[in-house]
MILUM-887285 format. One line per 10 residues: number of its first residue (from 1); their letters; for each residue x, y negated, z of C-alpha. Coordinates in nm, 4 decimals, padded with zeros to 6 digits. Example, Ala and Ser with C-alpha at 12.3 -4.5 7.8 and 13.67 -1.06 7.14 Angstrom:
<nuros>
1) as) 01.2300 00.4500 00.7800; 01.3670 00.1060 00.7140
</nuros>
This chain:
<nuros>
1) xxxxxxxxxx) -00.5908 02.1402 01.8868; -00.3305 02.3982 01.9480; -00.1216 02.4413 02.2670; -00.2828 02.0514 02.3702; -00.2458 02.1468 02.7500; 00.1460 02.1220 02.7000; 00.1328 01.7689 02.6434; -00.0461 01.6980 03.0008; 00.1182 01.4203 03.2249; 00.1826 01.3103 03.5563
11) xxxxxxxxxx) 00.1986 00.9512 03.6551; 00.1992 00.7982 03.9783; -00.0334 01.1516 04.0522; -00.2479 01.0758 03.7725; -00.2922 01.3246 03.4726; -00.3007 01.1746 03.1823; -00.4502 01.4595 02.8920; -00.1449 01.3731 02.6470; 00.0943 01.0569 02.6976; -00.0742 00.8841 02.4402
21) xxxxxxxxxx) -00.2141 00.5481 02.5825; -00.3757 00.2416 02.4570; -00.1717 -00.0555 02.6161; -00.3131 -00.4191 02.6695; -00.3959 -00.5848 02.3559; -00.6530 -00.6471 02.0807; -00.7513 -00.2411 02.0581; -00.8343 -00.2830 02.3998; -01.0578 -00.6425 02.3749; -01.3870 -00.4762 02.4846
31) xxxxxxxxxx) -01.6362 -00.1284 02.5920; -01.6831 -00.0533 02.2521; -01.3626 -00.0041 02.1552; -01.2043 00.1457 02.4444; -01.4925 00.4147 02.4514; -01.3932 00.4790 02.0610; -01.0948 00.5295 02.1453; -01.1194 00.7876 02.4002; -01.3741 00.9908 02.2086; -01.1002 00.9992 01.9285
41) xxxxxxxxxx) -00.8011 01.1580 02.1915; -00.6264 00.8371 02.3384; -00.5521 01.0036 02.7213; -00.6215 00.6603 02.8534; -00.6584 00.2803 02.7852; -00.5354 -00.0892 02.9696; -00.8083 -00.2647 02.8734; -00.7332 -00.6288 02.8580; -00.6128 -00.8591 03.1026; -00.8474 -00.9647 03.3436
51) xxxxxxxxxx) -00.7920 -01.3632 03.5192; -01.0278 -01.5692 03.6741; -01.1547 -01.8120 03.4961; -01.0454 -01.6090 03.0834; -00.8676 -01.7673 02.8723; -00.9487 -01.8834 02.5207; -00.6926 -01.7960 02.1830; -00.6112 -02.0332 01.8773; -00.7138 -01.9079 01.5240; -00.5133 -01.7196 01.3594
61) xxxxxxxxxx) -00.3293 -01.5714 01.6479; -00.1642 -01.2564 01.4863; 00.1233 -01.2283 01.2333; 00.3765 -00.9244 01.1099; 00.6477 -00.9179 00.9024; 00.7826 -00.6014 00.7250; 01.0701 -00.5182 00.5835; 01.0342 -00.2914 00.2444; 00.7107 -00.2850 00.2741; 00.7229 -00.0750 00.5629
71) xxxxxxxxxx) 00.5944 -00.3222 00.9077; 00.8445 -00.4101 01.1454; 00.8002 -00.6588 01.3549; 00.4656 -00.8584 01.5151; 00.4182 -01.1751 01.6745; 00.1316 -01.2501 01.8667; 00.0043 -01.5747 02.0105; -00.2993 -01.4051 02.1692; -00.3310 -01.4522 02.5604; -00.5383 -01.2535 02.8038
81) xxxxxxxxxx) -00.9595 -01.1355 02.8090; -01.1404 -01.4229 02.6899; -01.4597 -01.2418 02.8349; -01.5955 -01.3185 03.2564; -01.4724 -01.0470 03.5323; -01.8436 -00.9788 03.5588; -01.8562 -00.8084 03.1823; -01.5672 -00.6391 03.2691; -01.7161 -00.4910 03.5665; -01.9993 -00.3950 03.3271
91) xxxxxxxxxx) -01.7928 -00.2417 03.0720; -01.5835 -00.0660 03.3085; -01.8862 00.1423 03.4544; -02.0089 00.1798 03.0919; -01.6611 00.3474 02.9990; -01.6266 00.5382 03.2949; -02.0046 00.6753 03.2281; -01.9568 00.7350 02.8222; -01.6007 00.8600 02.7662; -01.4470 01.2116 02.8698
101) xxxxxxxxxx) -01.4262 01.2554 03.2031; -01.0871 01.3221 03.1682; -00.9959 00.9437 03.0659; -00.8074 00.7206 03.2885; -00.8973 00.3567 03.2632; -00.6353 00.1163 03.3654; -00.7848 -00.2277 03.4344; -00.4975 -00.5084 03.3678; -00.4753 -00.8180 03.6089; -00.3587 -01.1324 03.6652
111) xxxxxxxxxx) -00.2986 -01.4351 03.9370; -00.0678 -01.7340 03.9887; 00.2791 -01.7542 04.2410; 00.0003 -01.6893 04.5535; -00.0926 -01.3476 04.5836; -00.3915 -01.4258 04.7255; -00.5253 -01.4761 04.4120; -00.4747 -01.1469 04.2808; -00.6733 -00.9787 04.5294; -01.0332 -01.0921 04.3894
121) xxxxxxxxxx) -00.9844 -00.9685 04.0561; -00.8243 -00.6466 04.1890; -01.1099 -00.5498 04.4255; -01.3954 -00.6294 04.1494; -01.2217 -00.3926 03.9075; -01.1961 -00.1504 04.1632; -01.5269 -00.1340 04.3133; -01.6404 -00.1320 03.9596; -01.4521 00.1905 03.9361; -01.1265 00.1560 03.7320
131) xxxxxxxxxx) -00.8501 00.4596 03.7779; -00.5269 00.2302 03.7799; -00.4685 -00.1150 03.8089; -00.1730 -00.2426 03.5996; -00.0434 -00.6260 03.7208; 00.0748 -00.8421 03.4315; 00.3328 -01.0416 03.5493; 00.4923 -01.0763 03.2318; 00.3118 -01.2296 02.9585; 00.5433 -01.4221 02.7603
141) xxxxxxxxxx) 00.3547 -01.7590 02.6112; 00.0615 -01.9565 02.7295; 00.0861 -01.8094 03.0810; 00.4161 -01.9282 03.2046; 00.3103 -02.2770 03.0893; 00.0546 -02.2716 03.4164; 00.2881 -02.0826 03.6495; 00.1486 -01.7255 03.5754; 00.2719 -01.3787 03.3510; 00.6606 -01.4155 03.2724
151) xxxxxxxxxx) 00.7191 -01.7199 03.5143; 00.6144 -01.4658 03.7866; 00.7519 -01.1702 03.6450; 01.1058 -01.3071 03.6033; 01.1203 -01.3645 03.9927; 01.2266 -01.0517 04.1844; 01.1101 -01.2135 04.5101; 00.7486 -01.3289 04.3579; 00.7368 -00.9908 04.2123; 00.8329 -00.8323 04.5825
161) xxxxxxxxxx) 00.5440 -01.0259 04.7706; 00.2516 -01.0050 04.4754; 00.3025 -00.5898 04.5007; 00.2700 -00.5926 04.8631; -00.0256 -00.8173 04.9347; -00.1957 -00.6092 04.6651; -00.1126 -00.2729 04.7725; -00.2493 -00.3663 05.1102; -00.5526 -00.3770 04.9222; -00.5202 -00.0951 04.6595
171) xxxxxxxxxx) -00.6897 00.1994 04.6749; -00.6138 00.3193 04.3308; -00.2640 00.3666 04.1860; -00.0785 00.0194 04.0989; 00.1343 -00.0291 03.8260; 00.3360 -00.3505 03.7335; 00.4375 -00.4721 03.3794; 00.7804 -00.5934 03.3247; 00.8968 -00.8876 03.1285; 01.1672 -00.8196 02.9119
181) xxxxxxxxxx) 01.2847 -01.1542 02.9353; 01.5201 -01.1398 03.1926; 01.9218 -01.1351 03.2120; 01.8797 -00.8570 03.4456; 01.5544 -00.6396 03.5516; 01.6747 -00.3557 03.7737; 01.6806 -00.6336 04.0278; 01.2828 -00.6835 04.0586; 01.2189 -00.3498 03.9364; 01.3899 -00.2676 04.2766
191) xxxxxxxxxx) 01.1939 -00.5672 04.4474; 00.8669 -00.3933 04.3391; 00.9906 -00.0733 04.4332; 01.0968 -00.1520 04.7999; 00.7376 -00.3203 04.7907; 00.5330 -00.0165 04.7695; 00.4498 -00.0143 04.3670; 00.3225 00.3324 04.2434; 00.4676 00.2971 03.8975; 00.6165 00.0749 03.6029
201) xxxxxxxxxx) 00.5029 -00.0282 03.2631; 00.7926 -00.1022 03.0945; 00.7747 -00.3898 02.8838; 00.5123 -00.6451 02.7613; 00.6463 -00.8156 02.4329; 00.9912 -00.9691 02.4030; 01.0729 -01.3260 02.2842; 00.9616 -01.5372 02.2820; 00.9953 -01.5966 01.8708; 00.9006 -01.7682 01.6086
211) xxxxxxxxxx) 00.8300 -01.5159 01.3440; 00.9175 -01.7350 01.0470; 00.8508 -02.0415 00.8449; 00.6190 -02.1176 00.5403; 00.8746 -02.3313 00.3573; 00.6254 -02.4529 00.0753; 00.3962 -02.5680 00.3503; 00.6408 -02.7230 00.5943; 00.4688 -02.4976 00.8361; 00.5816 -02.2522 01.1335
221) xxxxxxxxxx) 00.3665 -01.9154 01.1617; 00.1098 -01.8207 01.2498; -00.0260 -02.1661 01.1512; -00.2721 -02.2861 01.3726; -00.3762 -02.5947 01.1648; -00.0237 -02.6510 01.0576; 00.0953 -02.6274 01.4473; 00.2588 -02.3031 01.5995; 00.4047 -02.1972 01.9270; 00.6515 -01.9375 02.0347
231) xxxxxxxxxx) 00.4969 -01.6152 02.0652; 00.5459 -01.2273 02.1881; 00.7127 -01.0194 01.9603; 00.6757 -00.6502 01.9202; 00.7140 -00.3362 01.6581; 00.9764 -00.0957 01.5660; 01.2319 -00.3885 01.6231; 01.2226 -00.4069 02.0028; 01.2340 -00.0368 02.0509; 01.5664 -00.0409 02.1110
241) xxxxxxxxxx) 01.6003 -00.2845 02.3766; 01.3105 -00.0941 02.5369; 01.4838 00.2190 02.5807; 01.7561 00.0101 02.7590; 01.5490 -00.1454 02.9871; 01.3727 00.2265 03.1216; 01.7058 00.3325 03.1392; 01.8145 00.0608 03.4030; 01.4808 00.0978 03.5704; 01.5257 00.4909 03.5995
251) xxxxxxxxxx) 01.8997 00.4230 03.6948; 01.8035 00.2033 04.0107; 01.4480 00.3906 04.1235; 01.5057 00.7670 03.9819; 01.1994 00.8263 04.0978; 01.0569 00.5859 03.9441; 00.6843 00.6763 03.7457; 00.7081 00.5088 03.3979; 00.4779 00.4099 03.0908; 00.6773 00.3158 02.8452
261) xxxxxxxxxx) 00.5597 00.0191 02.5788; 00.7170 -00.1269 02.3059; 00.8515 -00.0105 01.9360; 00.6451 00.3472 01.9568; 00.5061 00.3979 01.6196; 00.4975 00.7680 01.6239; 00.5757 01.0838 01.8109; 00.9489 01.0891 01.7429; 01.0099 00.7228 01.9352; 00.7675 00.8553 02.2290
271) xxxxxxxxxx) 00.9845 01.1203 02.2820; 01.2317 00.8816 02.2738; 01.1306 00.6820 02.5416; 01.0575 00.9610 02.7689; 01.4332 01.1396 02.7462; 01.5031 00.7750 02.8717; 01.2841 00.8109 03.1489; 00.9225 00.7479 03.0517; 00.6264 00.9778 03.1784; 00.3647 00.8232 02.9068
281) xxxxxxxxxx) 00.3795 00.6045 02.6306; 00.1535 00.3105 02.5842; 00.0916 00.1982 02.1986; -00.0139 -00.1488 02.0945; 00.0985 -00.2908 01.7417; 00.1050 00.0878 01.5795; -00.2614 00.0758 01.6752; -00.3600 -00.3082 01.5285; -00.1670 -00.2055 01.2034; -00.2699 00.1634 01.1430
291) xxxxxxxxxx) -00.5987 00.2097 01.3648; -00.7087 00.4283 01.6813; -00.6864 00.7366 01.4265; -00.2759 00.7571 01.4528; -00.3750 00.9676 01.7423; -00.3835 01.2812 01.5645; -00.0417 01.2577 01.4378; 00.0942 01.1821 01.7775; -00.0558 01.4717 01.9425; -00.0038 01.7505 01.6824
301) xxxxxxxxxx) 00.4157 01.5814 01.6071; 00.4571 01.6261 01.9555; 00.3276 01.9538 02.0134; 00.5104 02.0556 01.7023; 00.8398 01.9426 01.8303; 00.7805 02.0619 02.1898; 00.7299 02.4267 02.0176; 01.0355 02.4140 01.7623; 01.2238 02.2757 02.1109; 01.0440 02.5812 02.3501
311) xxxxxxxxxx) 00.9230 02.3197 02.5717; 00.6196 02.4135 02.7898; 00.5936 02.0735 02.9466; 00.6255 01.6863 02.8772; 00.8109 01.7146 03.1934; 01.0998 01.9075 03.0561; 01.1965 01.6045 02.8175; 01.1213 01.3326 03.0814; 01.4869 01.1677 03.1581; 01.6213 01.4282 02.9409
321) xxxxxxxxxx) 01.9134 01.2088 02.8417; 01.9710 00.9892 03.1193; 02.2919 01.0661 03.2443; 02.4258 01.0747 02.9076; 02.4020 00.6872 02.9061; 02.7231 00.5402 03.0650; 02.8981 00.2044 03.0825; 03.0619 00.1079 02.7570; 03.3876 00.1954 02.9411; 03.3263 00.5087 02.9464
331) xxxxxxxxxx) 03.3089 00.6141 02.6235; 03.6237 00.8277 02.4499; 03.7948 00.6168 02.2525; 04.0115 00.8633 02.0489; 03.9374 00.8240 01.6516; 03.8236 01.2262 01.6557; 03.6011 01.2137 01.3362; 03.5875 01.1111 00.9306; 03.3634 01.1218 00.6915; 03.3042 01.3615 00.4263
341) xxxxxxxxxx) 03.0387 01.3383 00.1158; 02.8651 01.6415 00.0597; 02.9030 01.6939 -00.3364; 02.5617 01.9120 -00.4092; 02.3364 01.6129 -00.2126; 02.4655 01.3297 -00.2961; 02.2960 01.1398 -00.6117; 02.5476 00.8794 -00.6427; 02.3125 00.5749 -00.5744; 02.5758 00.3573 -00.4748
351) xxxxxxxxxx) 02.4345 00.2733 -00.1685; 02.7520 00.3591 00.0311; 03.0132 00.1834 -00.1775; 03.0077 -00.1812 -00.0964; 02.9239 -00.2059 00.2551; 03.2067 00.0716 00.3068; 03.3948 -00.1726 00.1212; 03.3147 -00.4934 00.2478; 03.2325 -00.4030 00.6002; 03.4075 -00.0420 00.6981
361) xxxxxxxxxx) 03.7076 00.1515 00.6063; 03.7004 00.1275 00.2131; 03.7214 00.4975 00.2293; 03.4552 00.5450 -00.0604; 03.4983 00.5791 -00.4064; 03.3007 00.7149 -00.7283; 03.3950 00.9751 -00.9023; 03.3338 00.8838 -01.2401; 03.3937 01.2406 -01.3852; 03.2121 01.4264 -01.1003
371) xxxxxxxxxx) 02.9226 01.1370 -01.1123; 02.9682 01.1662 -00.7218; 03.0419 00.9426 -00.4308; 03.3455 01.0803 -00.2504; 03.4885 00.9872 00.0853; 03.9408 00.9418 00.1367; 03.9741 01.0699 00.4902; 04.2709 00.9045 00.4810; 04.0908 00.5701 00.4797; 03.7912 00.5875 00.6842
381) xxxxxxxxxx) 03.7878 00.4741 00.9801; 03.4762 00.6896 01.1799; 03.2609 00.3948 01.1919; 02.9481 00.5737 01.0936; 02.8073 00.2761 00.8428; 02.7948 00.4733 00.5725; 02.6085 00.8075 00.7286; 02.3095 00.5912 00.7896; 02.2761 00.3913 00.4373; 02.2883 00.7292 00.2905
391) xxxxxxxxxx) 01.8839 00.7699 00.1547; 02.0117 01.1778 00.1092; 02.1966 01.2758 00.4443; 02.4757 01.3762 00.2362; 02.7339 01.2093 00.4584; 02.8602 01.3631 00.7749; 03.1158 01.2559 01.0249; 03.3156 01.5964 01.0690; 03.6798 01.6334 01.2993; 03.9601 01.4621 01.0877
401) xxxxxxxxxx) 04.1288 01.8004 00.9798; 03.7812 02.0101 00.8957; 03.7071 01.6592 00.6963; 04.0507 01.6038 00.5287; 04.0059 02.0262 00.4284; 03.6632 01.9680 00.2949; 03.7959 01.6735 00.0918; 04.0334 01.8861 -00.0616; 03.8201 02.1431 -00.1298; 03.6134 01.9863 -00.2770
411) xxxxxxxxxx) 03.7964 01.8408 -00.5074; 03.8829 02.1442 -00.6383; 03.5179 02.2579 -00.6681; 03.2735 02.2171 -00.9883; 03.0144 01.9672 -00.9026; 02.6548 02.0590 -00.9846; 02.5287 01.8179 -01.2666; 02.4138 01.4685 -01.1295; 02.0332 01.5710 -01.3492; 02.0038 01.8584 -01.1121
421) xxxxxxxxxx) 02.0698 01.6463 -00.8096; 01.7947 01.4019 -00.8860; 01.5468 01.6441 -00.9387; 01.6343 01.8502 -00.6124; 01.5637 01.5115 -00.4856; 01.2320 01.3934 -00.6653; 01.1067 01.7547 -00.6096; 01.1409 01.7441 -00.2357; 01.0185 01.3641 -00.1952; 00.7131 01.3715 -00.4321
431) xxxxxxxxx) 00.6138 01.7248 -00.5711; 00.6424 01.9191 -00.3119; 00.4794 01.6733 -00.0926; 00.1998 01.6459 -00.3453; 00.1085 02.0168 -00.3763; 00.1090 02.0496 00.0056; -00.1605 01.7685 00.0123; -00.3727 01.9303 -00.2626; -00.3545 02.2603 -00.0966
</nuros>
């Protein structure tokens, strides 16, 4: 592949080839898979969470929900390696011997409130020659219920004194997995931090949810035997809260050496995450819904986007944006901007015209004679609804007086037939889409 040593990353010292990585979950269950994986272009893998004695999972323990077809949202009730630390310790020399040498294995952990007890499990995956050792203090359901995961990982001061006692015994890099169920992080982030930890992985799944109800069957989901229980939740629809919670990290430990996790489903949300803060990226529910071969489209997006940007490095988009994220009192609050409707785009799908009526400025209107969707300056109120329901991108939020002039002008103006429109349209979104595949 092209230009592939641009996307090379640092974290906590350790190159990653690309900052594509398989997080803790299902893709990571077992040797096979991970070694798959890595022959395919994954940079690394956190193969799945290692405790002493494993656990067991209910049947089913997986459920999405999408939202026009298009996935959104996953709930798992899935808790850690149900396999003995001694397979691990045999799969983790049979990954180390079969995949590239330039794969970094990160072997995920786990104890109770004493960190005594996370000392066995990190010295057998060590001496069995793992690159990284992640600590999950932050799975959401199941775990708390015996004192372990989230009940851990929402304590700064547990957090503080597991890091230490293990990095007395490290000798690999250590990174620790936040919950995102706290009312405040940066606190143990900084707990962590002031205990020695080598880097973040920022977060396990949020929650926890219920994802829904069968309503013929009286039943919550996933049904296990009509029964349920609150579960993790991940997908596109915790991105955002993600991105938050690396910005707070970065914002109390600058320094700070970050994977992110959570919401990346391609190459446009990893970058994402790392002009927030994040070094690498660590993919879990993209993986269990479209397979390990998404990896191709990650790499070549990103090095796509890195040349149309001149980047030379992942380095030069890490934190990119970070001081552009202020307090909410910050913000200007002068009403600068209104929205204008390009003519030639727009296809007058209506889309626009009741939610700008029901729920904005009631600036819209539809030009019956034009067969266009036009936008009264002198109603709108800059709220931006509107610019993202539009399917076209014909609506822009311009300066009040370039708007109000455009408005005019284009009233004046002949409108290109609403026939042509649609086909500009249906050309771009199907034919031309189509002949590039059969090409």
């Amino acid at each position: 592949m092209p230009n592939l040593p641009e996307l090379r990353t640092t974290v906590a010292s350790v190159e990653f080839s690309n900052p594509f990585i398989l997080g803790c979950a299902p893709p990571t269950r077992d040797a096979e898979r991970i070694i798959r994986a890595a022959r395919m272009g994954w940079a690394g893998a956190v193969h799945k969470t290692v405790v002493i004695p494993p656990t067991k999972d209910p049947t089913p323990h997986i459920i999405l929900r999408s939202i026009d077809g298009y996935p959104f949202v996953n709930q798992n009730i899935e808790l850690l390696t149900t396999y003995p630390v001694e397979q691990w310790e045999k799969w983790i020399k049979e990954i180390k011997s079969k995949a590239p040498s330039d794969f970094v294995l990160i072997s995920s952990i786990m104890g109770n409130p004493d960190p005594a007890t996370w000392i066995e499990p990190l010295q057998r995956v060590q001496d069995a020659g793992t690159d990284f050792v992640e600590l999950n203090v932050s799975c959401p359901h199941g775990s708390p219920e015996k004192y372990m995961g989230a009940y851990v990982g929402q304590d700064a001061g547990l957090v503080g004194k597991i890091v230490k006692e293990v990095k007395k015994h490290a000798k690999v890099p250590v990174s620790v997995k936040l919950t995102p169920i706290v009312t405040d992080i940066k606190p143990i982030a900084q707990s962590a931090h002031g205990a020695g930890i080598d880097a973040f992985t920022i977060a396990n799944t949020h929650g926890t949810g219920i994802i829904g109800i069968d309503i013929y069957k009286d039943e919550p989901l996933p049904s296990v035997k009509g029964l349920s229980t609150p579960g993790g939740l991940s997908g596109p629809a915790v991105k955002p809260v993600v991105l938050k919670l690396i910005h707070e990290v970065s914002s109390v430990v600058p320094e700070a050496q970050i994977f992110g996790l959570g919401g990346v489903s391609s190459w446009y949300d990893a970058v994402e995450h790392m002009m927030v803060g994040a070094r690498a990226v660590q993919l879990v529910t993209a993986v269990m819904w479209h397979g390990y071969g998404i990896i191709d489209n990650l790499k070549q997006g990103l090095v796509n986007y890195m040349n149309e940007r001149k980047f030379s490095s992942v380095e030069e988009i890490v934190g990119r944006v970070s001081n552009k994220i202020v307090p909410h009192s910050s913000l200007d609050f002068e009403e600068w901007g209104k929205t204008f409707v390009d003519p030639e785009k727009c296809i007058a799908c209506g889309k626009c015209l009741d939610p700008c009526r029901d729920a904005g400025g009631g600036a819209l209107y539809y030009d019956a004679d034009a067969k266009v969707v036009r936008s009264n300056p002198k109603d709108c109120i800059g709220c931006g609804l509107c610019i993202n329901l539009c399917p076209e991108g014909a609506i822009k939020l311009l300066p009040k007086d370039e708007a109000e002039k455009k408005y005019n002008e284009s009233l004046l103006k002949p409108v290109p037939s609403l026939s042509s429109r649609l086909h500009r349209a249906y050309q771009r979104d199907y034919v031309d889409p189509l002949i590039k595949a059969l090409k």
